[in-house]
C-alpha positions as CSV (number, residue, x, y, z in Angstrom):
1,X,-20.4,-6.3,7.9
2,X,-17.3,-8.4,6.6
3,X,-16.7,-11.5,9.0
4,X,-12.8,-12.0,8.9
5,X,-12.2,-16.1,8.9
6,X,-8.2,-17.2,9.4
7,X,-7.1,-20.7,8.6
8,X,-4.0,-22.0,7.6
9,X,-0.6,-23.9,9.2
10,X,0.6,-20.5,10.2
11,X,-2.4,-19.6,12.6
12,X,-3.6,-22.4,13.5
13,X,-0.4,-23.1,16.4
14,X,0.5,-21.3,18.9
15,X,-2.3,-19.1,18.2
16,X,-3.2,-17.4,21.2
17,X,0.1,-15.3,20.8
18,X,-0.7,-13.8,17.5
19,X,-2.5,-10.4,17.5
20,X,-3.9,-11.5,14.1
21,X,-6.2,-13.7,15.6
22,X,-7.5,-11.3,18.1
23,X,-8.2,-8.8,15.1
24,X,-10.1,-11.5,13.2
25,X,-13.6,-13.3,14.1
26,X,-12.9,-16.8,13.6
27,X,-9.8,-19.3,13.1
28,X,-10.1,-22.7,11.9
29,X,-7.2,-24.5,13.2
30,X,-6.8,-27.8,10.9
31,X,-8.2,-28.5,8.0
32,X,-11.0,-26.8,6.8
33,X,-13.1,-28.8,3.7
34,X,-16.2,-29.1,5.5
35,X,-15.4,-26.9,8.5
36,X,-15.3,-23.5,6.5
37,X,-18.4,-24.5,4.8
38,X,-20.5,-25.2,8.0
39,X,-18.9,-21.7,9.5
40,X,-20.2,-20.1,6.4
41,X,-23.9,-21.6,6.5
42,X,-23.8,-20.8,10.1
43,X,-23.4,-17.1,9.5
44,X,-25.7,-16.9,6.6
45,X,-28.2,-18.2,8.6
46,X,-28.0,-16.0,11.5
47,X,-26.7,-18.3,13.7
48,X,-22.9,-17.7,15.0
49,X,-20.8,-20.0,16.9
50,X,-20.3,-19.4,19.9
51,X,-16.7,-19.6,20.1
52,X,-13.8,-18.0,17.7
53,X,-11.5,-21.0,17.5
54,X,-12.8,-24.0,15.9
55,X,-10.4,-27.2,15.8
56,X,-12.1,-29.2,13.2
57,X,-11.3,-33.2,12.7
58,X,-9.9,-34.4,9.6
59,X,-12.5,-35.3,7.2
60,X,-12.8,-38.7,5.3
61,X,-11.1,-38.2,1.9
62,X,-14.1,-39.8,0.4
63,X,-16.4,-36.9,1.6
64,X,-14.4,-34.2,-0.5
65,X,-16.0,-33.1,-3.7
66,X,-12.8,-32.8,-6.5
67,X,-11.3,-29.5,-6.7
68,X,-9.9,-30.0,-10.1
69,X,-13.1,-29.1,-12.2
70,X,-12.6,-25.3,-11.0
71,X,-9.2,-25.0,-13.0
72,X,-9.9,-22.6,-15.6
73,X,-8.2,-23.3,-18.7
74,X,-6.0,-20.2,-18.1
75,X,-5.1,-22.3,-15.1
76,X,-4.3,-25.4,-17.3
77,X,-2.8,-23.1,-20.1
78,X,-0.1,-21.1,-17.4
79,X,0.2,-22.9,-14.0
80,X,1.2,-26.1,-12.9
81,X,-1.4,-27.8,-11.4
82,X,-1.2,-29.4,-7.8
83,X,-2.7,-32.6,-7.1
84,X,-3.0,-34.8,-4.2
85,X,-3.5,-38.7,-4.2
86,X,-3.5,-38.8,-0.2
87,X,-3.1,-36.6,2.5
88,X,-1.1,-37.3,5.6
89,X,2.5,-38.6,6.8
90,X,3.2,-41.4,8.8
91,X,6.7,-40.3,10.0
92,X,7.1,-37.6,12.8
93,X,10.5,-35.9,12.0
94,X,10.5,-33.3,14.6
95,X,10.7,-29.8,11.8
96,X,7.8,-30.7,9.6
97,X,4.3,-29.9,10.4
98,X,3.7,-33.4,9.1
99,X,4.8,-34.9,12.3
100,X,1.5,-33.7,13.7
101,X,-0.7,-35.4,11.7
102,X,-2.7,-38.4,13.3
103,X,-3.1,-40.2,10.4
104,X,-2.5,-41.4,6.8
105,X,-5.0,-41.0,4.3
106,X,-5.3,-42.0,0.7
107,X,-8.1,-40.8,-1.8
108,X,-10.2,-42.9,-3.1
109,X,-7.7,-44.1,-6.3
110,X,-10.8,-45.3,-8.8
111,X,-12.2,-41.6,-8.6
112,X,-8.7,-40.0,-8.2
113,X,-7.5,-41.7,-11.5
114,X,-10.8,-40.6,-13.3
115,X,-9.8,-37.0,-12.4
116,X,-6.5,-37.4,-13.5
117,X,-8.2,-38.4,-17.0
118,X,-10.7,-35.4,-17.2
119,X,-7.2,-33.1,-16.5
120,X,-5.1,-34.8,-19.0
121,X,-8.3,-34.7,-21.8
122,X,-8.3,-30.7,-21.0
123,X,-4.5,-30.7,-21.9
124,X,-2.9,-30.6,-18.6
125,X,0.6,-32.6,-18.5
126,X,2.2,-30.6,-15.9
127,X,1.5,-32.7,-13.0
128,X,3.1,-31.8,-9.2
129,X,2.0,-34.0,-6.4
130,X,1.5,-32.1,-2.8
131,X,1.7,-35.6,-1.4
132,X,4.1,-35.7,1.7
133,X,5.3,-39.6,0.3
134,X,4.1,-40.5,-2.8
135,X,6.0,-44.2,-2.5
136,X,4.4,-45.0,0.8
137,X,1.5,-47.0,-0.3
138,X,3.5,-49.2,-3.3
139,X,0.4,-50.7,-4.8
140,X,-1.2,-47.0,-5.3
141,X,1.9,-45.7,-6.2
142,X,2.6,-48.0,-9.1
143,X,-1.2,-47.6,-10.4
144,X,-0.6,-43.7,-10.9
145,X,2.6,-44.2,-12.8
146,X,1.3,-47.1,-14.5
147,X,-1.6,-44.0,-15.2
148,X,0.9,-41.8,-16.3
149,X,3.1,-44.0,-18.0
150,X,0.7,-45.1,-20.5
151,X,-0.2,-41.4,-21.5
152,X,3.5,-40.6,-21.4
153,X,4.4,-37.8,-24.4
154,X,7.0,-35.3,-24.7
155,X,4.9,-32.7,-22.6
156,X,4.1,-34.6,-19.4
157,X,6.0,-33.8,-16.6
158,X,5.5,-35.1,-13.1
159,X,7.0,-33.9,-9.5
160,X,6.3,-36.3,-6.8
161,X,8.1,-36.2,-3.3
162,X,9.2,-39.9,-2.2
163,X,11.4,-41.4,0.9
164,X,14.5,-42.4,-0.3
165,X,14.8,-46.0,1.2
166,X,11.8,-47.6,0.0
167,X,12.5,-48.3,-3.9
168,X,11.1,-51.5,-4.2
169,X,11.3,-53.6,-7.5
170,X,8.1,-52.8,-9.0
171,X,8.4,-49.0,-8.6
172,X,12.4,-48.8,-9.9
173,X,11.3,-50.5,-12.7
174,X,7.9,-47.7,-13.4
175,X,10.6,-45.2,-12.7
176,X,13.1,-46.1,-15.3
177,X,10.5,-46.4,-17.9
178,X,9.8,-42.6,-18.1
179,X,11.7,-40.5,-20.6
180,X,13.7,-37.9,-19.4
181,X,12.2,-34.6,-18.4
182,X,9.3,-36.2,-17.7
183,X,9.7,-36.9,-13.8
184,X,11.7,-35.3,-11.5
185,X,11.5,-36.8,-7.6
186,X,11.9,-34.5,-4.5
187,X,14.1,-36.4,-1.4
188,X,14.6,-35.3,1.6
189,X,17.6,-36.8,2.9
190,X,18.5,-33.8,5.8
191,X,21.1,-35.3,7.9
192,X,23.5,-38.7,7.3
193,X,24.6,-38.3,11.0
194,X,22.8,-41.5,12.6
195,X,22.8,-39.2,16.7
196,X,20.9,-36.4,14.6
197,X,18.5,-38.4,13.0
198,X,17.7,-39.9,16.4
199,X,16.9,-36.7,17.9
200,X,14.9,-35.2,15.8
201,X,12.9,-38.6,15.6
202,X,13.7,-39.1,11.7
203,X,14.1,-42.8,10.5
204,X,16.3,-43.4,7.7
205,X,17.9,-46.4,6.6
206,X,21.3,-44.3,5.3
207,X,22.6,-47.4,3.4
208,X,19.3,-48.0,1.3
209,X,19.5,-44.2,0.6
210,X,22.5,-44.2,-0.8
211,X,21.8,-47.2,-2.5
212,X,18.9,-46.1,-4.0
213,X,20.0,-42.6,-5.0
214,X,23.2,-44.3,-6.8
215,X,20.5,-46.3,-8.8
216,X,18.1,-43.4,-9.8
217,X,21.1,-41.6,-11.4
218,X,22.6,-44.5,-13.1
219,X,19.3,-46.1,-14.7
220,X,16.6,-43.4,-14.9
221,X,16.4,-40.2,-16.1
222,X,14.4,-39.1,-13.1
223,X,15.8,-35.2,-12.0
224,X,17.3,-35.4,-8.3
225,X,16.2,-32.9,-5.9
226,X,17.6,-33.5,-2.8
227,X,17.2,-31.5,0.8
228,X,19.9,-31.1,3.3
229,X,19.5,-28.7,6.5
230,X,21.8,-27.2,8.7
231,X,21.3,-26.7,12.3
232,X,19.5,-29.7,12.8
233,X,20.4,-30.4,16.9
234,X,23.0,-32.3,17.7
235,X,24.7,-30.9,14.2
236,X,28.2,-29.0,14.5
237,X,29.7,-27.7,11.0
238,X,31.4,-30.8,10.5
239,X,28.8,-33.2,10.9
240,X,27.1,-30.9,8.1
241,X,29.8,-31.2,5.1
242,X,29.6,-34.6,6.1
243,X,26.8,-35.1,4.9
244,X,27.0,-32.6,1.9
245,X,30.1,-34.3,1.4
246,X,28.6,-37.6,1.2
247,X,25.8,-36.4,-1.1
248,X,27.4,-34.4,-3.3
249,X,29.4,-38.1,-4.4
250,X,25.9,-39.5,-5.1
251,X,25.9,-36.9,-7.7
252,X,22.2,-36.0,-7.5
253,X,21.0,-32.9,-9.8
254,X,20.2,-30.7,-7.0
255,X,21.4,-30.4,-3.3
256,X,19.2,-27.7,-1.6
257,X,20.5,-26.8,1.5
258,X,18.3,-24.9,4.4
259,X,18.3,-23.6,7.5
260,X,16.4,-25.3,10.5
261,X,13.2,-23.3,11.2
262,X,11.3,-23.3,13.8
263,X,7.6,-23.6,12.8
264,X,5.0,-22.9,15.4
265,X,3.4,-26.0,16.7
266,X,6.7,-28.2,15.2
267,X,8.2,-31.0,17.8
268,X,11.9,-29.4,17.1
269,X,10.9,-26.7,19.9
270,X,11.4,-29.2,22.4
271,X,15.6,-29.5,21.8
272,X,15.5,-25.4,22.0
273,X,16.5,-25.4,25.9
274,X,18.8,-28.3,25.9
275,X,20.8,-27.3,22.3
276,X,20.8,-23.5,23.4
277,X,18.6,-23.0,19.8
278,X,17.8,-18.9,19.6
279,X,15.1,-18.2,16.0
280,X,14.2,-15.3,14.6
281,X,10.8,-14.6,15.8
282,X,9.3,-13.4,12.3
283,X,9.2,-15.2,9.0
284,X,10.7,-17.4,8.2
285,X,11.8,-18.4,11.6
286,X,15.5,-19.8,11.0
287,X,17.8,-20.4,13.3
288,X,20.1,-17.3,14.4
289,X,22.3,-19.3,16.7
290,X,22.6,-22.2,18.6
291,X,25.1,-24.2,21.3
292,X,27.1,-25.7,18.1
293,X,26.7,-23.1,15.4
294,X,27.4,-19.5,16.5
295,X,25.5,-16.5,14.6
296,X,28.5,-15.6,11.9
297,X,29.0,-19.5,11.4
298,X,25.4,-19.9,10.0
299,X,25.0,-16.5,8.1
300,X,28.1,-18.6,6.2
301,X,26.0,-21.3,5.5
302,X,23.3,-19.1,4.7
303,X,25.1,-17.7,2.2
304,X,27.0,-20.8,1.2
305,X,23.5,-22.0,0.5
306,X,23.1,-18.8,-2.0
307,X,26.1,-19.5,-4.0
308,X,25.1,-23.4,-3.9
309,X,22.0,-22.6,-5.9
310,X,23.8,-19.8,-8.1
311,X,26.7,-22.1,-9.0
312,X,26.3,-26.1,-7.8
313,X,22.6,-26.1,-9.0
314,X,22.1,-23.9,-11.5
315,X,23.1,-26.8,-14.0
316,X,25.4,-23.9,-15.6
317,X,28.6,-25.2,-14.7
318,X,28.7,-28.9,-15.3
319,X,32.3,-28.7,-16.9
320,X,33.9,-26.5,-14.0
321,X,32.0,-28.2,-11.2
322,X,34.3,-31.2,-10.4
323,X,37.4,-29.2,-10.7
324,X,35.6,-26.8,-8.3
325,X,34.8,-29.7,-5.8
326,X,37.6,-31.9,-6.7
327,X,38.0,-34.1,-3.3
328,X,37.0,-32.1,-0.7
329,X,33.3,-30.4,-1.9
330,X,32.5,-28.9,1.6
331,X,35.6,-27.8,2.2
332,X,36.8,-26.2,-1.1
333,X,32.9,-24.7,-1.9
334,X,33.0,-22.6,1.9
335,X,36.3,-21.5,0.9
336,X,35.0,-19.7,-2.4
337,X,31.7,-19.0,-0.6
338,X,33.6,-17.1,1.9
339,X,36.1,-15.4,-0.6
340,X,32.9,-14.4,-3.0
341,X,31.1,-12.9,-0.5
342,X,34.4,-10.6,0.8
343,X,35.1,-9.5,-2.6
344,X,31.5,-8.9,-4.0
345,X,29.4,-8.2,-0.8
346,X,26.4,-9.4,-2.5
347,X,24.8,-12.6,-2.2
348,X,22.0,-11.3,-5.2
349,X,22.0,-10.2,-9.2
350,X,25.1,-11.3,-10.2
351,X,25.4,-10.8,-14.1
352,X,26.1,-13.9,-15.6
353,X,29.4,-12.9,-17.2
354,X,30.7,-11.5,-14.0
355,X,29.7,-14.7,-12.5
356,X,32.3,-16.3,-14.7
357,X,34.7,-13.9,-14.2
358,X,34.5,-14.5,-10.5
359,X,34.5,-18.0,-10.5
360,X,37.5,-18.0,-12.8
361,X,39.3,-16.1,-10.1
362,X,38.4,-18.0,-7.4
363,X,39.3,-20.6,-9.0
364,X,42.7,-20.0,-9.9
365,X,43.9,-17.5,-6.9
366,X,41.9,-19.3,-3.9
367,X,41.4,-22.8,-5.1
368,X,44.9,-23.3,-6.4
369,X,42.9,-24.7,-10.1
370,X,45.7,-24.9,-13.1
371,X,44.6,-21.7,-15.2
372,X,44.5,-23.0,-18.2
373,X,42.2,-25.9,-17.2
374,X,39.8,-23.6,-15.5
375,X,39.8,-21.3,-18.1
376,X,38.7,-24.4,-20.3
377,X,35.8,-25.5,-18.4
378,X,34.4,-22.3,-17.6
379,X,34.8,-21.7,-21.3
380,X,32.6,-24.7,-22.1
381,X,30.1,-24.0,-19.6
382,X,29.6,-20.5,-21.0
383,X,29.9,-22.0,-24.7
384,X,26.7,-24.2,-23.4
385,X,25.0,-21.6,-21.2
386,X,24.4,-19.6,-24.9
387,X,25.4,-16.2,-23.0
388,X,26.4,-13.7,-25.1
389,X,29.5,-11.6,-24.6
390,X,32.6,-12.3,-23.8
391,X,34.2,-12.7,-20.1
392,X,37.1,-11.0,-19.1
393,X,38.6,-14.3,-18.1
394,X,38.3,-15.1,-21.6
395,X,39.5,-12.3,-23.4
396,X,42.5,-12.4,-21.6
397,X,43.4,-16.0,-22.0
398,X,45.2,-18.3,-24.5
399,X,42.7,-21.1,-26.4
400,X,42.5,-24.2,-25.2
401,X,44.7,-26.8,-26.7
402,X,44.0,-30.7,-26.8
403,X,46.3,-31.2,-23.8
404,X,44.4,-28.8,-21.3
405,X,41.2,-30.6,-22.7
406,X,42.2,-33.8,-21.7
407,X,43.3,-32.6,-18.6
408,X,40.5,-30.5,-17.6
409,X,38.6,-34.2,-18.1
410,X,40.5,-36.1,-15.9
411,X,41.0,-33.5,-13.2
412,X,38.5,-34.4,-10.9
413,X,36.3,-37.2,-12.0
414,X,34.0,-39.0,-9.4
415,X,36.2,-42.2,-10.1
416,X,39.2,-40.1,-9.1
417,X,37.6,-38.2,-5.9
418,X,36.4,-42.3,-5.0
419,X,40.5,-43.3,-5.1
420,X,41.4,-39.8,-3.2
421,X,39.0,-40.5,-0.5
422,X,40.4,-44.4,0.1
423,X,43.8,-42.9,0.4
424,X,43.4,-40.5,2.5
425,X,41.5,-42.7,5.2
C-alpha cells in the first residue's frame, strides 16, 4: 500500500482547508531534512505516528548531510545548480513566507566552501544561490566571492539575491572585480513609498538604495534585476509609477513588476479587511481588486507588466527605449500598454517583426515620437537583435541620415530626463 507524504510551503499553511491533505496520510509542515527521514523509518518499521500533521523544528545546519554529491553529471552538464550558504531571513516583510521564519541560519562555511570546490572540480560554473540575503552576514559573504573570485573564468556565472542598502566597502569592491556576465544580483526593492513600506513591515533605507544601485551600474558589471509589486496596501496607481518612475532612472537591467499575492500563512492577510483586498483563491493567488486599485485597473498592470518584460527587459530595444520613456516612463509605457493591448488583443506570441512594427506605430501615432527618429532606433535595435526579415516600418521608410542619428541620440538621454524632471518641479 503506497503511503501518500505532503510537504512543502504550499501545504503546510492554512492546511486544514485543503482537501489534499485530507486525501493524503501525512503532511510535514516545515522543513523536512530529518523529519521525512524519521517518518519513513517509522513506517518501515511498522510503527506509524499517531497523528497526520507533523510540525517539525528547524534542524541545525550542521546536522545536514550535503546534497550536492547526488548531482549527476547530466545535472552539471544541463541545469543550473542551486546552492545555499544559509537558510533563513531576518526581515519580516508581510508577502514573503520568509517573514515566518524564527531564525537565521548559516552553514557551516569551512565545509560549504569544500563543496563548492568538489562542484567546480566536476565542471560546474553555473552557480545560483537560494539564499534569501546573501549580503547579510559581510564576513561570509566576502569569503564566497573571495571563493569565486579566485576561480573566476569566462564560464562562471553566479546569481545571488542581496538587500539593496547594505553595500559595505569590502563587498563593492569583491563586486566590481568580477567580469561581466559573470554575476548578476537579484534586489528586491517593491515599494519607494515610505507609508507602504511601513505597513507591510518592510525596512528600507530608500536613500542607500538608490545610492547603491547608482554605484552597481556605474562601476560593476554585475546584471540588475530588480522587483517592484503592485497592490502592495496603502498603494494607489500613483504611488506605483512613482516608484517605477524612480527606478527606471537608476537604470537597472531589469525591472520585474508583480502582482501582490496572497500566500497562505503570509502576514499581508492581516491588511485584507482594512484595505478591502479581494484574491483569487487558486494559483497563484494575486490580487483581483482592492479599496485603491479596482479590478480593470490591475488587469492593466497586469498586462503592463507583460509588455514590460516583452519590450523594457527584453534587452531588445536598448536604442528605442529612452525615446519610448523619454520623461515620463510610467506614464508614456501605460499609454502604449493600453493602446497595444486594444489593437492586438494579445498579451502572448508576438512575432518579433510585428513587434517592431507595433512599436513603431505606437510610437509615432500614440507617443507623438518624430518618425524618422523612431524609425532609426528601432532600426538599430532590429540591426542588433540579428532578426531576419524585414519590418514593415522599414520597408516603407526613408534611411536614416547623420542628422536623425544624432538626434535619435540626444532625444531622451538620462542627463536630459534629470534636467526635465528639475524643471518641471
Amino acid at each position: 500500500e503506497v503511503q501518500i507524504v505532503l510537504g512543502g510551503p504550499e501545504v503546510s499553511h492554512e492546511w486544514e482547508q485543503q482537501r489534499i491533505v485530507t486525501l493524503a496520510d501525512y503532511l510535514i509542515a516545515g522543513q523536512a531534512d530529518l523529519a521525512f527521514v524519521q517518518l519513513c523509518r517509522r513506517l518501515l518499521a511498522d510503527d506509524p505516528p499517531d497523528g497526520k500533521v507533523m510540525t517539525p523544528e528547524s534542524p541545525p545546519l550542521s546536522c545536514l548531510a550535503s546534497p550536492y554529491p547526488f548531482y549527476c553529471d547530466e545535472d552539471i552538464a544541463h541545469r543550473l545548480i542551486y546552492v545555499e550558504a544559509s537558510r533563513g531571513c531576518p526581515f519580516k516583510c508581510e508577502f514573503c513566507l520568509s517573514a515566518l521564519d524564527q531564525n537565521t541560519q548559516p552553514f557551516p562555511l569551512e565545509l560549504f566552501l569544500g563543496e563548492m570546490e568538489q562542484l567546480y572540480q566536476r565542471g560546474v560554473r553555473h552557480f545560483k544561490f537560494v539564499d534569501r540575503t546573501f549580503n547579510l552576514n559581510i564576513r561570509t559573504s566576502t569569503q564566497i566571492l573571495d571563493f569565486f573570485l579566485e576561480r573566476a573564468d569566462k564560464q562562471l556565472f553566479l546569481h545571488f539575491e542581496v538587500i539593496p542598502d547594505h553595500l559595505p566597502s569590502s563587498l563593492k569592491d569583491r563586486i566590481a572585480r568580477f567580469p561581466a556576465g559573470s554575476l548578476q544580483l537579484e534586489i528586491g526593492i517593491q515599494t519607494f513609498n515610505p507609508t507602504v513600506q511601513a505597513h507591510i513591515n518592510r525596512k528600507q533605507h530608500n536613500r542607500k538604495t538608490e545610492e547603491n544601485l547608482a554605484w552597481l551600474r556605474q562601476h560593476t558589471s554585475a546584471y540588475l534585476h530588480t522587483d517592484l509589486i503592485a497592490g502592495l496596501p496603502g498603494e494607489d496607481l500613483g504611488s506605483f509609477a512613482a516608484s517605477f518612475d524612480r527606478l527606471v532612472t537608476l537604470d537597472p537591467h531589469e525591472i520585474q513588476v508583480g502582482i501582490l499575492k496572497r500566500l497562505r500563512g503570509t502576514p499581508i492577510d492581516r491588511h485584507t479587511a482594512p484595505f478591502d483586498c479581494r484574491y483569487n483563491p487558486h494559483p497563484p493567488y494575486n490580487l483581483l481588486c482592492s479599496e485603491l486599485l479596482d479590478f480593470a485597473t490591475l488587469r492593466r498592470l497586469e498586462r503592463f507588466a507583460r509588455y514590460w518584460d516583452l519590450i523594457g527587459n527584453s534587452g531588445r530595444f536598448a536604442q528605442t527605449r529612452p525615446i519610448l520613456l523619454d520623461n515620463a516612463p510610467f506614464r508614456r509605457f501605460m499609454s502604449l500598454s493600453d493602446w497595444l493591448f486594444a489593437t492586438t488583443g494579445q498579451t502572448h506570441q508576438f512575432a518579433l517583426e510585428r513587434l517592431f512594427d507595433w512599436l513603431y506605430q505606437g510610437l509615432t501615432e500614440v507617443l507623438g515620437a518624430d518618425a524618422a527618429i523612431a524609425r532609426h532606433v528601432l532600426a538599430e535595435d532590429y540591426q542588433a537583435s540579428s532578426a531576419k526579415g524585414c519590418p514593415a516600418f522599414l520597408r516603407a521608410g526613408r534611411p536614416a541620415t547623420a542628422k536623425t542619428a544624432k538626434a535619435a541620440r540626444n532625444a531622451a538621454t538620462p542627463d536630459r530626463q534629470a534636467r526635465r524632471r528639475q524643471e518641471e518641479n
